[in-house]
Each structure stands twice: as structure tokens, then as C-alpha cells.
ROPAVO-566672 format. One line per field, with one value per atom (N, C-alpha, C): x, y, z; residue number from 0; residue in three letters; atom name. Coordinates in Angstrom, 3 decimals, always signed. Layout:
<atoms>
X = [X/...]
Y = [Y/...]
Z = [Z/...]
i = [NUM/...]
aa = [ala/...]
at = [CA/...]
</atoms>
This chain:
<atoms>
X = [+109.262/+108.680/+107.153/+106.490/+104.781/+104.170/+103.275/+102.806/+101.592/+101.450/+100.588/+99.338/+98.340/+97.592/+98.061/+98.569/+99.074/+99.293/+100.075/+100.396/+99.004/+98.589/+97.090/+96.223/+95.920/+95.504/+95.777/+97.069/+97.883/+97.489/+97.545/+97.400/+95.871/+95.132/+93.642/+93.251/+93.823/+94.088/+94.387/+95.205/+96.159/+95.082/+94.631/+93.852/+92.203/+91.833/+90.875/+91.021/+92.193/+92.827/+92.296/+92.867/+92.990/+91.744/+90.733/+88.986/+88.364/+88.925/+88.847/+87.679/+88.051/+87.462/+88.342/+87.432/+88.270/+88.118/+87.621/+87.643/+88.797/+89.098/+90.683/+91.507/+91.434/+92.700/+93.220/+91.523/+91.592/+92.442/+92.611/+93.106/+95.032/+95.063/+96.540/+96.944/+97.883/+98.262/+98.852/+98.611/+99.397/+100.041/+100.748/+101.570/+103.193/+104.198/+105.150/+105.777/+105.737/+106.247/+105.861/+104.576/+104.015/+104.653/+105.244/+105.921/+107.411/+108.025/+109.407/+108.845/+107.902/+108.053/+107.301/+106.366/+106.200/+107.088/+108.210/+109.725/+109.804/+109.108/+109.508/+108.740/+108.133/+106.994/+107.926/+109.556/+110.666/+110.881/+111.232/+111.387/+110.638/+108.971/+107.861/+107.852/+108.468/+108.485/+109.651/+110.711/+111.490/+111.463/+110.358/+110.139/+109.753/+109.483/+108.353/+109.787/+110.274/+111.693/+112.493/+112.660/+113.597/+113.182/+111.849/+111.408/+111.029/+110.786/+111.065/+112.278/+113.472/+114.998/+115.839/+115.359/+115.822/+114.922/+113.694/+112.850/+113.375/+113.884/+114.261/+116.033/+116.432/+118.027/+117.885/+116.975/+117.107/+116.160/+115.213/+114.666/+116.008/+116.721/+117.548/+118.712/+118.988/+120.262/+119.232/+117.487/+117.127/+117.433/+116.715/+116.265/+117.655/+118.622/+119.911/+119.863/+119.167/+119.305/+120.547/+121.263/+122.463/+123.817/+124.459/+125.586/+126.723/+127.093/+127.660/+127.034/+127.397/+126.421/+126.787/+125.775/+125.686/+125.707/+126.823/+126.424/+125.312/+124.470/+123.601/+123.523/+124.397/+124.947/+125.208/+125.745/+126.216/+124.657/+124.240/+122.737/+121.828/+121.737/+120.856/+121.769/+122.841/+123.481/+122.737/+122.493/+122.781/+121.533/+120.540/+119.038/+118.699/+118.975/+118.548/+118.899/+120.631/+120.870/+119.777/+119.465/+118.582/+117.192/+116.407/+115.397/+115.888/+116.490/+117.020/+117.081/+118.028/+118.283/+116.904/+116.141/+114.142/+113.767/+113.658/+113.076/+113.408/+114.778/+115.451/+114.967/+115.731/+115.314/+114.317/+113.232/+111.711/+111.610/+110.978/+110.610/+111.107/+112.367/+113.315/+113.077/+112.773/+112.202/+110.626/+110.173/+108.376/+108.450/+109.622/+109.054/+109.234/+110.288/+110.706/+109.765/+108.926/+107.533/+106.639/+106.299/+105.490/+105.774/+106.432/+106.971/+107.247/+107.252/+106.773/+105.843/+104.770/+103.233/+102.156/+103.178/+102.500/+101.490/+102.093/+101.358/+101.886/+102.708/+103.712/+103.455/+101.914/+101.395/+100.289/+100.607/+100.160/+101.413/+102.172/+103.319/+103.934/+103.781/+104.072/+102.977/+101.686/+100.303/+100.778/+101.088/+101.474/+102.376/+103.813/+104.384/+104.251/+103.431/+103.345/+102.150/+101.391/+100.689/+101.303/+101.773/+102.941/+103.711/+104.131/+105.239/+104.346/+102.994/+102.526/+101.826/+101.853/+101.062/+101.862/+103.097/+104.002/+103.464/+103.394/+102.976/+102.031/+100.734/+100.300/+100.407/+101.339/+101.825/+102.847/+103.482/+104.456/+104.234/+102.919/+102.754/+101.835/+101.252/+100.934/+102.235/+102.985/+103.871/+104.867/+104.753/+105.138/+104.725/+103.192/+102.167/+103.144/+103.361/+103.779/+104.914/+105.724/+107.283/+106.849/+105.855/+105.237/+105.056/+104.642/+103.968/+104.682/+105.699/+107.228/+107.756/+108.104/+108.973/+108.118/+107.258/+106.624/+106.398/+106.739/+106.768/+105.712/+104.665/+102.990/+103.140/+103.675/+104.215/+105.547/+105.327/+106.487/+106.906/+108.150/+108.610/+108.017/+107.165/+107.330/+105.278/+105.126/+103.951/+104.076/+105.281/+105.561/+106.007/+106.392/+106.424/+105.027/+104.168/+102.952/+102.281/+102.486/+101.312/+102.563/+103.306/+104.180/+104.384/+103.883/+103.285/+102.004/+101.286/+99.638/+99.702/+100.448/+100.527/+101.059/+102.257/+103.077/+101.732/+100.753/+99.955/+99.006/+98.508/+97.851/+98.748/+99.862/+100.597/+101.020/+101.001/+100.822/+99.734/+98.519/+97.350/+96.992/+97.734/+97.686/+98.102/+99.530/+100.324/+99.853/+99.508/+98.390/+97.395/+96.646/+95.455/+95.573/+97.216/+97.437/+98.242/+98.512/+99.292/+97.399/+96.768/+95.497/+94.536/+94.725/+93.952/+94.849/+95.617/+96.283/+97.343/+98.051/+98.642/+97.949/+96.685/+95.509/+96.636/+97.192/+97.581/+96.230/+96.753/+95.493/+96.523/+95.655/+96.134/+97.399/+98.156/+99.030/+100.293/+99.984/+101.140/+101.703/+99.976/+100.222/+100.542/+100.334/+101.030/+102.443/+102.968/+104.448/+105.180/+104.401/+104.956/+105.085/+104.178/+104.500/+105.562/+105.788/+106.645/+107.809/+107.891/+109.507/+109.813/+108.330/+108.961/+109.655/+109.102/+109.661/+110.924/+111.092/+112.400/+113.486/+113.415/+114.035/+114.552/+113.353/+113.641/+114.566/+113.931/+115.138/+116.733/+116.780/+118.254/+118.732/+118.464/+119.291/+119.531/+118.505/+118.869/+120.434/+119.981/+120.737/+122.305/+122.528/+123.362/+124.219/+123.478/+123.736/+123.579/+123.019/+123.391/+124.534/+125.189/+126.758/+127.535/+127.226/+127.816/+127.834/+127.037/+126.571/+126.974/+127.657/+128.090/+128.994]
Y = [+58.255/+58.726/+58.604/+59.563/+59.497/+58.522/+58.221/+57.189/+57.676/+56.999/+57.888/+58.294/+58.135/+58.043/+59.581/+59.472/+60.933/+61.928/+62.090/+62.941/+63.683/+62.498/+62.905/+63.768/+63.057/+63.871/+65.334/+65.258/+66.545/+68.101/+67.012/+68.396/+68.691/+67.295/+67.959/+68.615/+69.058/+69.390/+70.810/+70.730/+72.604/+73.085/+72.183/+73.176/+73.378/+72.889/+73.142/+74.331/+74.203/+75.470/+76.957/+76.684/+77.778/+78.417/+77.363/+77.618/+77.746/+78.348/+78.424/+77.353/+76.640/+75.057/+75.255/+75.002/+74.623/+73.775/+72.577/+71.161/+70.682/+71.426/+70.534/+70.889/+70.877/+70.911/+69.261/+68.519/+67.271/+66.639/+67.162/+66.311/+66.286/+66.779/+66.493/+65.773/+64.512/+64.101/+64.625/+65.465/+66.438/+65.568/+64.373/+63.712/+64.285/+63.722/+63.904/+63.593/+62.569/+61.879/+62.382/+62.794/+63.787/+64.645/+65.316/+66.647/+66.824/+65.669/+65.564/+64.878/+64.129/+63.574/+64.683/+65.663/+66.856/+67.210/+67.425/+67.753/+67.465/+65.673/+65.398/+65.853/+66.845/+67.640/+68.078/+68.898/+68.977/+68.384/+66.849/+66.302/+65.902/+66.168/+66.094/+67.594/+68.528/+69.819/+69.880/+69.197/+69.447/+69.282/+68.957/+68.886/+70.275/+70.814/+72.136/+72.934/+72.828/+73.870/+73.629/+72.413/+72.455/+73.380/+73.371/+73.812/+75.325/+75.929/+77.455/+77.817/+77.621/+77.925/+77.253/+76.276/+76.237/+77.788/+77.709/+78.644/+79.669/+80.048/+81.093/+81.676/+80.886/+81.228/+81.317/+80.787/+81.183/+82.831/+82.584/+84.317/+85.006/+84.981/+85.886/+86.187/+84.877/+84.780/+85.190/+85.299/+85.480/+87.366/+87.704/+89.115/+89.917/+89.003/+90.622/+90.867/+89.934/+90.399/+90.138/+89.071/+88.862/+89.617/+90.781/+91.030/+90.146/+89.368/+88.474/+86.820/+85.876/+84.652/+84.351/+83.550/+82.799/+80.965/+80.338/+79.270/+78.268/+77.405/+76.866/+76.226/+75.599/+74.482/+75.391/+76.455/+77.135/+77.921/+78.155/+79.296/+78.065/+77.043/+75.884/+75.771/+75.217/+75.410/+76.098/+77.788/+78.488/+78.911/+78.605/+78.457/+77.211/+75.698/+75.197/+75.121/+76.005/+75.959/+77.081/+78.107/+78.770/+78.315/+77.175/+76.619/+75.842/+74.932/+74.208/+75.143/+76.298/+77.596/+77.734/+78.130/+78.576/+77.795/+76.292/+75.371/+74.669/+75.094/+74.884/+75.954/+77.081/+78.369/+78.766/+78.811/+79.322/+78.763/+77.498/+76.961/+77.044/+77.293/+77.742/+79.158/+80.258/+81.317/+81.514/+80.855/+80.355/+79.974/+79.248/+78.609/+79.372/+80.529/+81.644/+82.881/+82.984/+83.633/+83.372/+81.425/+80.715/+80.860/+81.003/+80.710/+82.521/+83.192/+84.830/+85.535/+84.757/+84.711/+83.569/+82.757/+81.903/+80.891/+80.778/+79.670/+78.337/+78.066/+76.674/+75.458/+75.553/+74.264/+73.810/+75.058/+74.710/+74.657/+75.005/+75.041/+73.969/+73.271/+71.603/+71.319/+71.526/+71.891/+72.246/+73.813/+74.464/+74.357/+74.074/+74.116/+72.475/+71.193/+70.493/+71.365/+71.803/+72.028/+73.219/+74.463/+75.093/+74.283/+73.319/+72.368/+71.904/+71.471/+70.531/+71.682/+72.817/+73.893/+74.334/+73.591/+74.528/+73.644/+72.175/+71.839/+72.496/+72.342/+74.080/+74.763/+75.853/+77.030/+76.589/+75.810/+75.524/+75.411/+74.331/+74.114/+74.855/+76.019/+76.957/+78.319/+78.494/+78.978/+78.583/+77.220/+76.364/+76.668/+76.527/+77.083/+78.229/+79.714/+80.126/+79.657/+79.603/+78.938/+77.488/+77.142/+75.577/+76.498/+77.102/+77.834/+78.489/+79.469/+80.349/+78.167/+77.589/+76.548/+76.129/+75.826/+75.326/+76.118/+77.627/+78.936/+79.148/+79.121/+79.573/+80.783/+81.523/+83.025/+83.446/+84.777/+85.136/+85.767/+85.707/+86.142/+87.229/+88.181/+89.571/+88.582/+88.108/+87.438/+86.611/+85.468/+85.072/+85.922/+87.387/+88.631/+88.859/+89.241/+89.262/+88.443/+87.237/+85.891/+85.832/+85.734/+85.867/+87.052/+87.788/+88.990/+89.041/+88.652/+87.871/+87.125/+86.071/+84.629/+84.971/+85.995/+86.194/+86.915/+87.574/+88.654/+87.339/+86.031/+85.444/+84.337/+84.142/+83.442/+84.453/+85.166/+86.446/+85.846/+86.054/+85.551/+84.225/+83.699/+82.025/+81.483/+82.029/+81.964/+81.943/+83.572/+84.440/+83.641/+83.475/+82.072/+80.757/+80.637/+79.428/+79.661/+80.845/+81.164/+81.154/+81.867/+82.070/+80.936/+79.956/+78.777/+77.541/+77.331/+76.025/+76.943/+77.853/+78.284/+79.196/+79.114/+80.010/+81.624/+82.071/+83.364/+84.725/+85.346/+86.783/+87.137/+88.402/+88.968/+89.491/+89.888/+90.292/+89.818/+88.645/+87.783/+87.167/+86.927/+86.236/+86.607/+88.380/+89.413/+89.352/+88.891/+89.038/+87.768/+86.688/+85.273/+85.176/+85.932/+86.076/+87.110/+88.322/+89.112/+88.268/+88.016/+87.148/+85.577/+85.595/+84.432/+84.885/+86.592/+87.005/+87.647/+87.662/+88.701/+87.610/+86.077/+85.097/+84.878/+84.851/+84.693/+85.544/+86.935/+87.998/+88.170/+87.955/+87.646/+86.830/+85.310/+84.681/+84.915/+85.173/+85.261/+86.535/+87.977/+88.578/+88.007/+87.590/+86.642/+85.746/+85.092/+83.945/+84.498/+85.623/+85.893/+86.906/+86.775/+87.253/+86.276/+85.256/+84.186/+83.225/+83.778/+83.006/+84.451/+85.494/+86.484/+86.355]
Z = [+105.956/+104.687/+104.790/+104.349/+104.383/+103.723/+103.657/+102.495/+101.944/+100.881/+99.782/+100.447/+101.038/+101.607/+102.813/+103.444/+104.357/+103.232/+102.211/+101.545/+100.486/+100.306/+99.481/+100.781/+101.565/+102.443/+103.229/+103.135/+103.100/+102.074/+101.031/+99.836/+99.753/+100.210/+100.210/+101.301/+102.256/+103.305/+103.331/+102.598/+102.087/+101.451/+100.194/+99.573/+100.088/+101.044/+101.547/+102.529/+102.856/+103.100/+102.460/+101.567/+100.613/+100.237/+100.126/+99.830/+101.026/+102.712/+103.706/+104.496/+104.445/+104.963/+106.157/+107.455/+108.692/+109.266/+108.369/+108.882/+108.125/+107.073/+106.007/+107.069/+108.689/+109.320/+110.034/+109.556/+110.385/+109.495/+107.919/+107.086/+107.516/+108.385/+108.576/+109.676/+109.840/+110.685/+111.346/+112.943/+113.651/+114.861/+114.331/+115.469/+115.462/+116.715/+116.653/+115.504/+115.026/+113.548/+112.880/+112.662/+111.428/+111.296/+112.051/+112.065/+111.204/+111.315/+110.902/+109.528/+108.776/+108.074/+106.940/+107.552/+106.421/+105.719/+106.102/+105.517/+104.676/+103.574/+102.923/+101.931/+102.256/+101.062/+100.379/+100.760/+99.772/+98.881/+98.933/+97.688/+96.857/+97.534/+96.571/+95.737/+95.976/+95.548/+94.812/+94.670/+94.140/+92.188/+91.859/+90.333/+90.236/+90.862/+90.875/+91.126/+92.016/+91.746/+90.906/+90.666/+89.120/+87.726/+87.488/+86.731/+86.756/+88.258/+88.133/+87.901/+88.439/+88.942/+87.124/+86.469/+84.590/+84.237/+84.306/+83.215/+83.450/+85.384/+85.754/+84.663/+84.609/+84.116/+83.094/+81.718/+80.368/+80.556/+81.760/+81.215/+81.402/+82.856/+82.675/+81.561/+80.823/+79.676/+78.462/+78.283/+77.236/+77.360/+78.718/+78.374/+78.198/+78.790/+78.773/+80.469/+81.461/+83.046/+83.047/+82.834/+83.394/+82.759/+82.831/+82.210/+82.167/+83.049/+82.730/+82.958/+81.943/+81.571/+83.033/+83.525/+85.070/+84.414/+84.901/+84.140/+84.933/+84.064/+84.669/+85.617/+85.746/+87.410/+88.214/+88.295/+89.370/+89.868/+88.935/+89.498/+90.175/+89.393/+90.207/+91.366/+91.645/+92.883/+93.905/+93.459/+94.521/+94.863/+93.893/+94.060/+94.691/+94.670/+95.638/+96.803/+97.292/+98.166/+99.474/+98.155/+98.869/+99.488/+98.636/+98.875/+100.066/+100.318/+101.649/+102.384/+102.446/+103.531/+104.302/+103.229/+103.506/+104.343/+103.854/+104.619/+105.788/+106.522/+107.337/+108.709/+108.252/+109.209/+109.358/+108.194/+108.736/+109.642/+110.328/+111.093/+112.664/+112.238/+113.332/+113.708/+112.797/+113.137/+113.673/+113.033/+113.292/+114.854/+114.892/+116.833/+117.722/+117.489/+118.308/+118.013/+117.525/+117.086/+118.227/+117.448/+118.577/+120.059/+120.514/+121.767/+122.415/+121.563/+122.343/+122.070/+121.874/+121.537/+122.382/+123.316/+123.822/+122.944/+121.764/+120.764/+120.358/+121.784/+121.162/+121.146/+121.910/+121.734/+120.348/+119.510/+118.382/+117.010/+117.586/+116.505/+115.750/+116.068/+115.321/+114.180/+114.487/+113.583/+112.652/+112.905/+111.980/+111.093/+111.330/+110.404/+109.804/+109.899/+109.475/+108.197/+108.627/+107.225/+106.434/+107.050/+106.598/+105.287/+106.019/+104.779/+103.452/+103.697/+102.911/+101.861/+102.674/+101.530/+100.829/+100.772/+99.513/+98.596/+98.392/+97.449/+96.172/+96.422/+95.358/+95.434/+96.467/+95.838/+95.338/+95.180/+94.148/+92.583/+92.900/+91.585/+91.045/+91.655/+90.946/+90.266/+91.686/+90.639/+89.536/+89.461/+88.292/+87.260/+87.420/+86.047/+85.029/+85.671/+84.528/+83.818/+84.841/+83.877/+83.276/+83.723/+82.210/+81.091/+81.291/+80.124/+78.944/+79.640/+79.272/+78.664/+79.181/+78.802/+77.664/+76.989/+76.132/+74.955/+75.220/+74.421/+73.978/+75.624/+75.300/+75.995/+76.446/+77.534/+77.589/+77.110/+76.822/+78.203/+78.363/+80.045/+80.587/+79.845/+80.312/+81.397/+80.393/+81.419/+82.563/+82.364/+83.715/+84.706/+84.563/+85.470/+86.169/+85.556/+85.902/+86.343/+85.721/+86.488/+88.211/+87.621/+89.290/+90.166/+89.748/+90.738/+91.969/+90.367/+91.031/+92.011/+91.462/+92.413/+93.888/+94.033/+95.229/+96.261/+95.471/+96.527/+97.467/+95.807/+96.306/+97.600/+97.190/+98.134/+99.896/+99.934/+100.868/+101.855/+101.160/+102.391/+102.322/+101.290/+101.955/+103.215/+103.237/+104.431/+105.519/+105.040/+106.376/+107.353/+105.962/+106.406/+107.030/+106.787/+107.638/+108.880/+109.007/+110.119/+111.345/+111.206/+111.489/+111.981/+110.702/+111.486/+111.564/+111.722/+112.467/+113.096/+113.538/+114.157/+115.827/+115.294/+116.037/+116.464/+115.548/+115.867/+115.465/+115.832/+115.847/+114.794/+114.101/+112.974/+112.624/+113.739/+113.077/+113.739/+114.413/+114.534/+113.052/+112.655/+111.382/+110.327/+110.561/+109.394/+109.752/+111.095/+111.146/+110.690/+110.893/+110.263/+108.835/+107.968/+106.531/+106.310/+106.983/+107.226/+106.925/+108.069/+108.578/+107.308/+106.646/+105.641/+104.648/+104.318/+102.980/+103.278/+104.231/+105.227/+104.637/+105.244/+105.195/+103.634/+102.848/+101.244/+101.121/+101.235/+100.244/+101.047/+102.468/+102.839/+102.704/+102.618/+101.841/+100.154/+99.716/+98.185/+98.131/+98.572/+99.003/+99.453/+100.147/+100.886/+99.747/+98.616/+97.828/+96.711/+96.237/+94.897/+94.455/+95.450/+94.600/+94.363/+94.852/+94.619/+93.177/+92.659/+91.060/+90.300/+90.360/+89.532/+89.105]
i = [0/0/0/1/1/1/2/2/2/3/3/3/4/4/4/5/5/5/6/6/6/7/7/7/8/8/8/9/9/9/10/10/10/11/11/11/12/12/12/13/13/13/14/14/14/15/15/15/16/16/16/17/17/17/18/18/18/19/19/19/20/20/20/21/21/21/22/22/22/23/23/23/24/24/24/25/25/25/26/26/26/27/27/27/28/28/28/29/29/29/30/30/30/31/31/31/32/32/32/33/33/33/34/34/34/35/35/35/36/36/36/37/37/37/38/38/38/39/39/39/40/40/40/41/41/41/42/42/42/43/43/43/44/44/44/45/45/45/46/46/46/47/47/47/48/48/48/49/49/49/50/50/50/51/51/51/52/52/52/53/53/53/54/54/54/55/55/55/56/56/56/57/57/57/58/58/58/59/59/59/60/60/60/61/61/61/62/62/62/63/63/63/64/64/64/65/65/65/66/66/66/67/67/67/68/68/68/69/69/69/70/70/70/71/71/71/72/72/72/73/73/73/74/74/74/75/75/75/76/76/76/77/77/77/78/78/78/79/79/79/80/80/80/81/81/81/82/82/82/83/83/83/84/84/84/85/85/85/86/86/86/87/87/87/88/88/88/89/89/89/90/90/90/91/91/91/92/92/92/93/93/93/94/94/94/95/95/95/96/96/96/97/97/97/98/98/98/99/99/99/100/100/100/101/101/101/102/102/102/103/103/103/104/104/104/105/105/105/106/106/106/107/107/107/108/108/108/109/109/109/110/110/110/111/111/111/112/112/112/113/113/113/114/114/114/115/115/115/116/116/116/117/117/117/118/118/118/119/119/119/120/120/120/121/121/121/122/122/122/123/123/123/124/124/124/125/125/125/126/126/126/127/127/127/128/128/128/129/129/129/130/130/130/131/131/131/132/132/132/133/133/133/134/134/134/135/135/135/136/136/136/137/137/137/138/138/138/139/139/139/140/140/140/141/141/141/142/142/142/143/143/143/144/144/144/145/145/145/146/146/146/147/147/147/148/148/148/149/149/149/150/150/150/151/151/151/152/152/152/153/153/153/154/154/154/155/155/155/156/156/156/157/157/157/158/158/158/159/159/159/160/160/160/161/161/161/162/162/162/163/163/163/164/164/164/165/165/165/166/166/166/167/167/167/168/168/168/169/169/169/170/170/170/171/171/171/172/172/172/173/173/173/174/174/174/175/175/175/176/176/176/177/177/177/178/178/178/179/179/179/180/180/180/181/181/181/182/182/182/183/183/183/184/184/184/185/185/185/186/186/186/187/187/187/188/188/188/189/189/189/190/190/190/191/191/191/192/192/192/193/193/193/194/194/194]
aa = [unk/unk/unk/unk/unk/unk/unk/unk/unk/unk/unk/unk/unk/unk/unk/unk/unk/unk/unk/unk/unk/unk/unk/unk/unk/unk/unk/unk/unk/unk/unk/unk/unk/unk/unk/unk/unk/unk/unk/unk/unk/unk/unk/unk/unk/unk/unk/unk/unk/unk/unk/unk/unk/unk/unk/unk/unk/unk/unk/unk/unk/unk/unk/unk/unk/unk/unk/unk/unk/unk/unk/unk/unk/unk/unk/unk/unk/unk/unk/unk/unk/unk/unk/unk/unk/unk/unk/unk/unk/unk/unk/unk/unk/unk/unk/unk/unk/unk/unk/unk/unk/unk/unk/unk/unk/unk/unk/unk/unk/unk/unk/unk/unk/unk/unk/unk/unk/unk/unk/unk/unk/unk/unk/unk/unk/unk/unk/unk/unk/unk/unk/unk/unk/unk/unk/unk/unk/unk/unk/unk/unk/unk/unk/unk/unk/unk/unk/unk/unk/unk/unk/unk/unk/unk/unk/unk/unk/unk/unk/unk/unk/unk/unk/unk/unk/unk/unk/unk/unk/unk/unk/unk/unk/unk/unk/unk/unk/unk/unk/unk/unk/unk/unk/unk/unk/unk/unk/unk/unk/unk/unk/unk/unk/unk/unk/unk/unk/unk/unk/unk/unk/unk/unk/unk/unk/unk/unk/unk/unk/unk/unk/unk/unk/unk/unk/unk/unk/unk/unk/unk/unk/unk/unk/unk/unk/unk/unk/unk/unk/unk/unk/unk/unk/unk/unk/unk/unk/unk/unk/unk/unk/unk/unk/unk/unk/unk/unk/unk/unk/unk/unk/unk/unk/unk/unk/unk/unk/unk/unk/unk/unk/unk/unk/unk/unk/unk/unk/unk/unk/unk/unk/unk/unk/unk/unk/unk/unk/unk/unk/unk/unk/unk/unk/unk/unk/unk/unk/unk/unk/unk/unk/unk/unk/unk/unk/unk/unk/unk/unk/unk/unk/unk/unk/unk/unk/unk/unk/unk/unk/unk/unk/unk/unk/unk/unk/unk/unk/unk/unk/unk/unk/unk/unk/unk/unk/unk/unk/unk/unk/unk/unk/unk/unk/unk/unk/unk/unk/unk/unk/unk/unk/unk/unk/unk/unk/unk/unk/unk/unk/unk/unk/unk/unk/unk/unk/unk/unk/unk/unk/unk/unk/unk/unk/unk/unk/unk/unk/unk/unk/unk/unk/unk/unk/unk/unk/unk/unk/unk/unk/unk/unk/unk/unk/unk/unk/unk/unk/unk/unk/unk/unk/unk/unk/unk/unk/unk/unk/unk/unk/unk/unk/unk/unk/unk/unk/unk/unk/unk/unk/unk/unk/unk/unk/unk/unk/unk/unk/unk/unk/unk/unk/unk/unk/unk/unk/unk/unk/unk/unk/unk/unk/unk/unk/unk/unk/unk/unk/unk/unk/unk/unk/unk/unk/unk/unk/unk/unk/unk/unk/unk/unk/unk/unk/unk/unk/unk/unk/unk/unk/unk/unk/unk/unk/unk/unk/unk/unk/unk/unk/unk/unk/unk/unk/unk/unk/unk/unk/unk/unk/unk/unk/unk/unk/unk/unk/unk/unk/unk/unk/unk/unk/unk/unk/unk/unk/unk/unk/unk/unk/unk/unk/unk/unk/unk/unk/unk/unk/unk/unk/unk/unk/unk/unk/unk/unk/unk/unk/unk/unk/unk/unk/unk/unk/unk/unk/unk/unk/unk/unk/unk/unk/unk/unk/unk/unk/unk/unk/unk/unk/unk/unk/unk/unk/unk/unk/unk/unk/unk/unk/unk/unk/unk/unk/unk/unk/unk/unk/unk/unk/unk/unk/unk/unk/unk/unk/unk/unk/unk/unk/unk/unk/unk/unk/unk/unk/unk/unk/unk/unk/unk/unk/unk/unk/unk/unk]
at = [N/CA/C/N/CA/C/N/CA/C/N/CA/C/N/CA/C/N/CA/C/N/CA/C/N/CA/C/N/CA/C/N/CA/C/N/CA/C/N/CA/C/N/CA/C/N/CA/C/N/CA/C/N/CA/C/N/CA/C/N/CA/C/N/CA/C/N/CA/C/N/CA/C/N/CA/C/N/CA/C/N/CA/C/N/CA/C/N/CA/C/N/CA/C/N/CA/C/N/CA/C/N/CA/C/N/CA/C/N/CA/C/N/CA/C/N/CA/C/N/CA/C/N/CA/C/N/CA/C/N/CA/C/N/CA/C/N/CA/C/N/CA/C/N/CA/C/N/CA/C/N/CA/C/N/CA/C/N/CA/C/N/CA/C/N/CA/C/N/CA/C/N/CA/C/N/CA/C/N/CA/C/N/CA/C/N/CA/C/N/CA/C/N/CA/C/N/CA/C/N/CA/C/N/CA/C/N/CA/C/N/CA/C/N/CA/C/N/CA/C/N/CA/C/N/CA/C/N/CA/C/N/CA/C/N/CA/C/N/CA/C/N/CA/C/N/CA/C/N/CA/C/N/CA/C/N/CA/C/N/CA/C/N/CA/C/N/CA/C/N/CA/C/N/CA/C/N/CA/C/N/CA/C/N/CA/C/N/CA/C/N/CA/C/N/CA/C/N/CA/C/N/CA/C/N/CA/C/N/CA/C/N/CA/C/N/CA/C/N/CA/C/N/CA/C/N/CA/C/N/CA/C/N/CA/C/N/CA/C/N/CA/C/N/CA/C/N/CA/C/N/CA/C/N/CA/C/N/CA/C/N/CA/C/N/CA/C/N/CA/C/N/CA/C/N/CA/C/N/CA/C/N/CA/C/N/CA/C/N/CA/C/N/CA/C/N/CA/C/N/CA/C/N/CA/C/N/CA/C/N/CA/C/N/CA/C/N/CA/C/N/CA/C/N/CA/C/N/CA/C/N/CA/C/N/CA/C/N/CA/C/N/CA/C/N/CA/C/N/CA/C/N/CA/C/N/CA/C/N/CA/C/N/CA/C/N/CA/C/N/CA/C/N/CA/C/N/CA/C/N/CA/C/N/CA/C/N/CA/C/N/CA/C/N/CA/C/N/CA/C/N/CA/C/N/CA/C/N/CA/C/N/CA/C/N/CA/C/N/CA/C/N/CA/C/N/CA/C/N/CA/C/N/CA/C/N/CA/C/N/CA/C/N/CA/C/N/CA/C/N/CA/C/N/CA/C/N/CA/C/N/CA/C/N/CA/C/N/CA/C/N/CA/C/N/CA/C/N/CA/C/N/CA/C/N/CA/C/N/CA/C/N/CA/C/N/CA/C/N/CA/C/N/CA/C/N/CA/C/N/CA/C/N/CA/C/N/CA/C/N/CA/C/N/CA/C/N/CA/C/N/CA/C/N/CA/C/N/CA/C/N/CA/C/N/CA/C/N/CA/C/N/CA/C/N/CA/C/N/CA/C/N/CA/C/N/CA/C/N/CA/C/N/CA/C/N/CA/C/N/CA/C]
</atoms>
């Protein structure tokens, strides 16, 4: 397990990221152990998915998406099974990337800060469904602020595929590729299953 101190450093790390700082890469511990213990950025993320994947099921039971009711345990079910799915196989897809690109001696880098940058994009895409949950946004806006957010989450990725992965451009256009590939086939895959 990380300790507070790695994890703080982590997220200041991501988001220096994000404000394209390429010294926030020292902020990550890129050891063997580091690598397996990023993982546990999941269960630091997991407040942040609880709270999209609830806000997510009353929009759909508010607007009329669902023709037939999805009950709530079963859609959380099959939504976090999908979040585990994500965080399992990317990486597993990412190394077989790395490795026919000749970039595998940076690939551990990567998906250690990979992991730790879900943290604010999480909790930015949290933001709208806080918002929808408190009944300060009405759903048709958490559509939109989560539109925004996905373009801005797009070249986040990008940006980190780029500098801690040291890929050229459009390896790193294919690593975001292959993340959203991953999302929509499992969802695909798992949402007949909550019908």
C-alpha cells in the first residue's frame, strides 16, 4: 500500500502533468514496487466512481433512458465490473503497444503515472454528477460538462502517453485510441447484462 506521502506526490505529479510541467515526472516513484502499488489509485478512486455510476442510474430512471427499470445493485454491479475490466487490460494492452514500438523500457513509468492520473480525471468528472446530485445541474448539463471533460481527458492521456511513455505522436494517438476501444467493448460486452 502507498503511503501518504507517495500518493500526494503522485497527484501532484499528474497534475503537473496536466499544466505540462516535465519535471512533475520526478514526482513519481518509478520503482518495481511502485509499479504494482499504483494500482491502488483504484481504491482511492473508488468514491469518485461510486458517485458517477449512482448519479449515472437516477439520470437514466429520471430521463425515460431506461425502458425497462435497471435495478440499482445490478447496474453498479456491472459498472464496477467494468471499471476493474479497464484497469486490468489496459495495461496489458499498453505493454503489447510498448513492446512493438520498442518503448518497454519505459513502460512501467508509464502506466505507474497512467494509474495515478485517473485520480483528477476522476474527480473532475465527478464534478458534474456532484452537482446533478445536489440538484445544482440538471442532467441535460452533466451531458455537456461530460462531453467537455472527455475531449479534455483525450489529450491528457495523449500527454502522458508522450512524456513518460516517450512515444512520438501517434503511438500516443493509438494508446488513447485503444483506451477508448477498451471502454466501449467492454461496456458493449456488459451492458446487456443489466437489461
Amino acid at each position: 500500500m502507498p503511503g501518504a506521502q507517495e500518493i500526494l506526490l503522485a497527484v501532484r505529479g499528474a497534475l503537473g502533468l496536466a499544466l505540462g510541467d516535465r519535471q512533475a515526472l520526478t514526482n513519481f516513484d518509478q520503482s518495481a514496487d511502485a509499479f504494482f502499488r499504483s494500482f491502488y489509485a483504484l481504491l482511492l478512486a473508488l468514491p469518485f466512481y461510486l458517485l458517477i455510476i449512482s448519479a449515472e442510474w437516477r439520470i437514466i430512471h429520471e430521463t425515460g433512458a431506461a425502458v425497462v427499470p435497471i435495478p440499482f445493485a445490478q447496474y453498479m454491479a456491472s459498472r464496477l465490473t467494468m471499471v476493474g475490466l479497464i484497469w486490468v487490460l489496459f495495461p496489458i494492452a499498453a505493454a503489447l503497444v510498448a513492446r512493438t514500438a520498442g518503448l518497454t523500457r519505459h513502460y512501467a513509468p508509464y502506466i505507474i503515472v497512467y494509474n495515478w492520473a485517473q485520480l483528477p480525471v476522476l474527480a473532475a468528472l465527478a464534478g458534474p454528477y456532484l452537482l446533478y446530485s445536489l440538484g445544482l445541474l440538471p442532467s441535460e448539463g452533466v451531458g455537456i460538462f461530460h462531453t467537455l471533460l472527455f475531449f479534455g481527458i483525450l489529450w491528457y492521456r495523449w500527454r502522458i502517453a508522450v512524456m513518460a511513455l516517450g512515444a512520438n505522436v501517434w503511438v500516443a494517438a493509438g494508446l488513447v485510441i485503444l483506451s477508448i476501444a477498451l471502454e466501449l467493448m467492454i461496456e458493449l460486452i456488459l451492458t446487456p447484462l443489466v437489461r
